[in-house]
N, C-alpha and C positions, 0 to 999 in steps of 0.2 A: 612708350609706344604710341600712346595715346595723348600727346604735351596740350595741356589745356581743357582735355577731356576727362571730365569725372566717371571713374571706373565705377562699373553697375555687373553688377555678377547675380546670376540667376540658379538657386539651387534648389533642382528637384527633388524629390526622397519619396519612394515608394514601398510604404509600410507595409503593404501583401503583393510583393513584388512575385512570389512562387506560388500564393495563391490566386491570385489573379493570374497570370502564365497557365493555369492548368484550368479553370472555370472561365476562358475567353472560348476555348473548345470545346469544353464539355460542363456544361452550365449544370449545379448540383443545386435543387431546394433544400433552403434547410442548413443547418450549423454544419460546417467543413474545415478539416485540420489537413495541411501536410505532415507526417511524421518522418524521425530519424530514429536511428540508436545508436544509444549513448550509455556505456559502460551495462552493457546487456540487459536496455529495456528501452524502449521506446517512449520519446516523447513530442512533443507538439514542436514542428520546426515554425510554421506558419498560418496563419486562420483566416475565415473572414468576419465581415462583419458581425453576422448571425452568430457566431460561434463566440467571437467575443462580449455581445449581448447575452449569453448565456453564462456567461462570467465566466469561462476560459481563457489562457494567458501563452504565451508562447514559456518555452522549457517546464511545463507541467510535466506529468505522468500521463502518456496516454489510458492508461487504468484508468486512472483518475475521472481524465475528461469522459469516456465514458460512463463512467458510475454518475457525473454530472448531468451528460446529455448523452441518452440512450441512441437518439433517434440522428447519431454524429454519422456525418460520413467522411472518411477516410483514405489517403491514396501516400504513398512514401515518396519521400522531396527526390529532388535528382536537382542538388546544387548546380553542376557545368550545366546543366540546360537554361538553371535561370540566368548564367551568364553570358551566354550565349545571348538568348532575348535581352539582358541589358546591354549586349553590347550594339543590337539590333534599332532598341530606342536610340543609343548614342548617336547612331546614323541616322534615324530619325532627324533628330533634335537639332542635326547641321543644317537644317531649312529657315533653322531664325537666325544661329551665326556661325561662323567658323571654327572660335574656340569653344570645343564640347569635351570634357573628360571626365574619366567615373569618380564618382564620390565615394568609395564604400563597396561594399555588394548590392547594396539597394538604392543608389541616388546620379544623379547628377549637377553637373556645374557647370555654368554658360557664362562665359565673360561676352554679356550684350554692349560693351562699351559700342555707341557711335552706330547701332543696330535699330535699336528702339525705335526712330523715325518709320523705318521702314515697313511698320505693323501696325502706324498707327501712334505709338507714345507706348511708354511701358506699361501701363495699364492695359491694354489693350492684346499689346502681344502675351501678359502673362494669362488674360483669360483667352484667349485662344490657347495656349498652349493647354490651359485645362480644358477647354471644350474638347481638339481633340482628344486627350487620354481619357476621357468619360466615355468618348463614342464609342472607343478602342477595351471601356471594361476595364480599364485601370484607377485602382486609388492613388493620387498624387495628392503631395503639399508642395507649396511652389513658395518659396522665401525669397525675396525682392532686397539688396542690400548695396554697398559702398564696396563691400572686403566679402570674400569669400568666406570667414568665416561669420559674418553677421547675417550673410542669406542662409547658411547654413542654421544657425541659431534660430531664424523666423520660421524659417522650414519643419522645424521639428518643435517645435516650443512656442508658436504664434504669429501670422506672418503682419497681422498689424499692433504688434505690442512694440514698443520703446526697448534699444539693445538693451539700455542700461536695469531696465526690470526682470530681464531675462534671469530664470535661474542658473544659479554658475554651471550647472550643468549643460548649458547650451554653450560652453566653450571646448568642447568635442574632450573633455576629460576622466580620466579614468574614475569608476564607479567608488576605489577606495580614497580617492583627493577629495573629489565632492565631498562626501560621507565627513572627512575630516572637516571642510571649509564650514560647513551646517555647525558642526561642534563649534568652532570658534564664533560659530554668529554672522560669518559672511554667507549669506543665501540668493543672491541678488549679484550680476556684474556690476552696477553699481557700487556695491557696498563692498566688493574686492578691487574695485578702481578707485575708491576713496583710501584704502588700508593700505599703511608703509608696505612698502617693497621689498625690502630687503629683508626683512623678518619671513616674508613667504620667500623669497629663494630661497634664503638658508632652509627654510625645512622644506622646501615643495621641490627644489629644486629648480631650474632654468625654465622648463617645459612648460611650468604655469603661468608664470609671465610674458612666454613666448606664444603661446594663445591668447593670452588675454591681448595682447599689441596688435597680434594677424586681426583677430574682432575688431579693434577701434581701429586700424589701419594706421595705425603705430610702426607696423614692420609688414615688410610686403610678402604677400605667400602668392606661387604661381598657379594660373590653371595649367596643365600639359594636356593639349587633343592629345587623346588616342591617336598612333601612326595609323593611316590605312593599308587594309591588308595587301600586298602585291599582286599586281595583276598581269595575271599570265597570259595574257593576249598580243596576238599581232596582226596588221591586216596590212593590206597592200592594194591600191585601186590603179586598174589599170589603165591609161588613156586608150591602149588599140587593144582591141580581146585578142585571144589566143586559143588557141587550141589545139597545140600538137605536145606533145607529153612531154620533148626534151625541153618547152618553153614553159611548161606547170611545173618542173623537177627545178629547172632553175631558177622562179620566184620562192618554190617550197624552198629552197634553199638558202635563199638570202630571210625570208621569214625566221628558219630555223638559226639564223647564227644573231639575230634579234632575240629571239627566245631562249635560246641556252646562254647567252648576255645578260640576261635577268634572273634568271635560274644559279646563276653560277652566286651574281650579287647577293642571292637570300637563301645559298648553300642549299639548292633544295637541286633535286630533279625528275622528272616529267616520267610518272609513271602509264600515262595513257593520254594521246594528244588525237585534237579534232582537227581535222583540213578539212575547211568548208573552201567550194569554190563555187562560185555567184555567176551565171551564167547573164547573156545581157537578155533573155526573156525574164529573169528575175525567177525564174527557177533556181534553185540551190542544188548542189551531190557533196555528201559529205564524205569523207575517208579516215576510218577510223582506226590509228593503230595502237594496241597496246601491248606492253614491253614488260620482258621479264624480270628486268631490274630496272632502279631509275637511272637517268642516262640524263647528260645535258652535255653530250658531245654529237654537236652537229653532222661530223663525218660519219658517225655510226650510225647516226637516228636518219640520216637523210635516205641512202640504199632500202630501206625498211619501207617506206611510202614506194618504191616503183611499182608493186605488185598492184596496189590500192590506184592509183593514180591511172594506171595502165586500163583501168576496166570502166573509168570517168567517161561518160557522152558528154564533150562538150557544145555538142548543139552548135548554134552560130556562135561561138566564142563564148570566153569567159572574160570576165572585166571586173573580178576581186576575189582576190584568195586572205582568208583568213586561219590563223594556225591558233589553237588554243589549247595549253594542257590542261586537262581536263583534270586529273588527279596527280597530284606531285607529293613526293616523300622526302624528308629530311638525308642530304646526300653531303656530311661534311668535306673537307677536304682529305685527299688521304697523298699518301707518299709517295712518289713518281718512281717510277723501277722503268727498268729496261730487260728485265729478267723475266721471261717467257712463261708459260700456265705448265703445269707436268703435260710431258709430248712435244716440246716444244711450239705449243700453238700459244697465239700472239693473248694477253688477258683479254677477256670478256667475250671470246671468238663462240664459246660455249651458250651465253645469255643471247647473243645473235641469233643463234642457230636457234633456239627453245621460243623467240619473237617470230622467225620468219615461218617456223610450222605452226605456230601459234595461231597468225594469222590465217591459215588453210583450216583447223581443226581445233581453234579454241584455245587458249591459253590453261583453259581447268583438264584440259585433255593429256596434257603433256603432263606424264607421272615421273617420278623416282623411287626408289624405296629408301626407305630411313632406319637405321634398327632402331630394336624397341628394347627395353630392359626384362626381357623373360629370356627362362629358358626355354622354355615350349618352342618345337620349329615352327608353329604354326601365328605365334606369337612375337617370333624374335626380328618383328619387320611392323611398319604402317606404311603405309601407299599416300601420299601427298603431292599436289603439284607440283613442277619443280618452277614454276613462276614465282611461288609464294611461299618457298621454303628453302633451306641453305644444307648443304652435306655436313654430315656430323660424323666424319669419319669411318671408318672399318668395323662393324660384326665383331663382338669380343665371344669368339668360343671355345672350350678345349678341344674341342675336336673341327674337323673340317666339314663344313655344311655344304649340299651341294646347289649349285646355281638353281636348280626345275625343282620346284617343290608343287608337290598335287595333295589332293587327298590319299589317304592309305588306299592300294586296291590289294585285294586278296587272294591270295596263293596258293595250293594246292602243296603242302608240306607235312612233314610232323618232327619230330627234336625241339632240340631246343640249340642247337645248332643249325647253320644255314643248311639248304641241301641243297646235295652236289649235283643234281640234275631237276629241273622244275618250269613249267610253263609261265608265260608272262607276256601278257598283250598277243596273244595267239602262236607268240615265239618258242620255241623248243628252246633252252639256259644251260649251259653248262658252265655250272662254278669254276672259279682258275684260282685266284685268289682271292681271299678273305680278311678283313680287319676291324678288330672288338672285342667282346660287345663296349656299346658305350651307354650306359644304363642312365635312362629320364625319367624322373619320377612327375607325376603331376600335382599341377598349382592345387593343394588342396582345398585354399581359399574359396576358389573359382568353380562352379559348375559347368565342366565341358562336355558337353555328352561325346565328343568325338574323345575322351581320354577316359571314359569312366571305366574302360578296361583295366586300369591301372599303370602298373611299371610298365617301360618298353625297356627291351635293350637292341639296339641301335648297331646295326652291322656295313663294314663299306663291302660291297659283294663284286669281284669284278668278274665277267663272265668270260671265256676262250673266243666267242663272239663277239667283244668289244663293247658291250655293255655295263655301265657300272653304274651300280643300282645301291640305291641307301635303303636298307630293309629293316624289320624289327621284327621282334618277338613279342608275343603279350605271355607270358607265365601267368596270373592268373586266371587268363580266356585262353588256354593254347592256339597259336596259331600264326601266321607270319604275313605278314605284308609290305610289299612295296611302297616306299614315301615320295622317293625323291630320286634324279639321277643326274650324275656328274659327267662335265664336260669331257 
């Protein structure tokens, strides 16, 4: 890539990469550990300085470490976050050169080939790069090398010692190969770059002469940047402003088939998208619509912005509209049909409709019910969005349950049989037909004070009046109430 230029690779490594990430916010005096757990107990995932001054070690016994240092303070790791923030320095780190990828969970690696001028000489750019991560509260070691894995070696094991002094362990190898190479006497690159070859592949295998070559640049190992994440933006600047709605619908338009163009490429789609429009006093009106599934079909998503669009003051004109999905969700591809939703309505006609009232009353407003696995009717349902939940099919019950369910109200009877004449909601009742009992015992698990009556048994009551009332009985509280009533 480079013909004639000596390749210079720059590897960072941040030894309290999680503890530094949590004392940049919230600064602790005093010895400080992250913890995990690990086969049900806890121990030291990460420390700082203090805590390792007090002769603490990472994979101890939090027990331990405290029985060591009383006066520890303590918080539990949350790995994804630290990768998160290293993926954050990565982006950093593109300000000295363009290839930046991760080393590890804790490090990085710069191929500054043909960079270094531009900071000055390498000297220069590698203390600046520590200046800032001091300011920033991070511990770094910055290893300066030829091969990626010789910056890696200075990084962790010396960054002005000679490769060949380096212990074999700074050729990134496993904890049981070293331990052997010690036994045979090689301790030193050096002294594994002197010793036959062939006697260590047969036992060591390929692996350790394939490091030791990436080290002296014997055999080339690549860096890979990190891809950048896609970005879900598009804008549009206008030469003449506008301002009448069917000329904001027709740029929101051509924006949107830009956007669901990118969307489609990275299988994702736009679960809540911004339309900002740029007025030419440099005033902004944003419109904001979110959707009850993800979507990256333009024709569907475009009719959804008239409402929003419609209620825009465009002032003296507008002269840049910008569309930006705001939150997008993993949308693979799925199987093309021509086969219509149950009703004959066209797919997705349903997540339409649940966006456009959405937008009047809130997307968390629009319910469904869901069954729930009890028997209890008062149980056999949860109430959840329907933006942010999917149908789980049909009520499994022996019996038929009726659409209205209330609380029990209380009746004016006595048997233990329905009775044939009875008031109800100030209504005068005459029973017609009857069907039951259907007897529910309750969760005894669970403390319900609305069932600490006990058994019900469960009657369909239909009245000569056209009423059809779910009723019960309580046998050990006598007495009868109305639950529920059928359409």
């Amino acid at each position: 890539m480079f013909d004639g230029i000596k390749r210079r690779v720059v590897s960072l490594w941040f030894p309290r990469l999680a503890s530094d990430r949590i004392l940049r916010a919230r600064p602790v005096d005093g010895p400080f550990v992250l913890t995990f757990s690990q086969n049900n107990a806890n121990r030291v995932y990460c420390l700082n300085e203090a805590a390792e001054a007090r002769g603490l070690y990472r994979g101890m016994s939090f027990s331990d470490a405290r029985a060591f240092c009383p006066d520890l303070s303590s918080r539990p790791a949350d790995p994804p976050a630290d990768q998160r923030f290293l993926s954050l320095l990565r982006r950093w780190a593109t300000r000295w050169c363009p290839w930046v990828g991760f080393d590890g969970e804790d490090g990085l690696v710069l191929d500054i080939t043909g960079a270094a001028h531009l900071f000055g000489g390498e000297t220069a750019m590698t203390d600046a790069m520590g200046a800032h991560l001091a300011t920033a509260g991070l511990s770094v070691r910055i290893g300066l090398g030829n091969t990626r894995g010789a910056s890696w070696a200075k990084a962790h094991f010396g960054s002005d010692a000679i490769l060949e002094e380096l212990p074999v362990a700074a050729l990134r190898l496993e904890p049981e190969t070293v331990t052997a190479l010690k036994r045979m006497g090689l301790c030193s690159i050096g002294q594994l770059a002197a010793a036959p070859r062939a006697p260590l592949a047969r036992r060591f295998g390929p692996g350790l002469m394939l490091r030791l070559d990436q080290a002296l640049g014997h055999q080339p190992e690549q860096i890979s940047p990190a891809p950048e994440p896609p970005h879900y933006a598009v804008r549009m600047t206008l030469p003449d402003p506008i301002g009448l709605e069917a000329d904001v619908m027709a740029g929101t338009e051509r924006l949107l088939d830009r956007l669901c163009a990118t969307l489609k490429d990275n299988q994702t789609g736009a679960r809540m998208l911004c339309l900002t429009l740029r007025r030419v006093d440099q005033e902004a009106q944003s419109v904001e619509l979110r959707l009850a599934r993800p979507l990256r079909d333009p024709a569907r998503i475009l009719p959804l912005f008239q409402r929003g669009v419609a209620e825009v003051d465009a002032g003296f004109g507008i002269d840049q509209l910008r569309l930006e999905a705001v939150q997008v969700e993993p949308m693979p591809p799925e199987q093309v049909t021509h086969v219509n939703d149950v009703g004959g309505r066209p797919p997705g006609r349903l997540d339409d409709l649940i966006t456009r009232i959405g937008t009047r009353i809130g997307l968390e407003n629009v319910l469904r019910f869901l069954p729930a696995d009890s028997h209890i009717p008062e149980r056999s349902f949860i109430i959840a969005p329907a933006a942010y939940s999917e149908p789980q099919g049909n009520w499994v019950a022996s019996r038929p349950r009726p659409i209205i369910l209330f609380p029990p109200e209380p009746i004016a009877a006595t048997g233990d049989r329905p009775p044939a004449q009875f008031r109800w909601r100030r209504m005068a009742l005459t029973t017609g037909r009857v069907t039951g009992p259907e007897r529910i015992a309750p969760e005894w698990w669970l403390d319900d004070p609305n069932w600490r009556s006990g058994l019900r048994d469960y009657w369909r009551v239909e009245t000569r009046q056209g009423r059809r009332l779910w009723m019960f009985y309580t046998p050990q509280n006598p007495g009868w109430f109305v639950h529920g009533e059928f359409p």
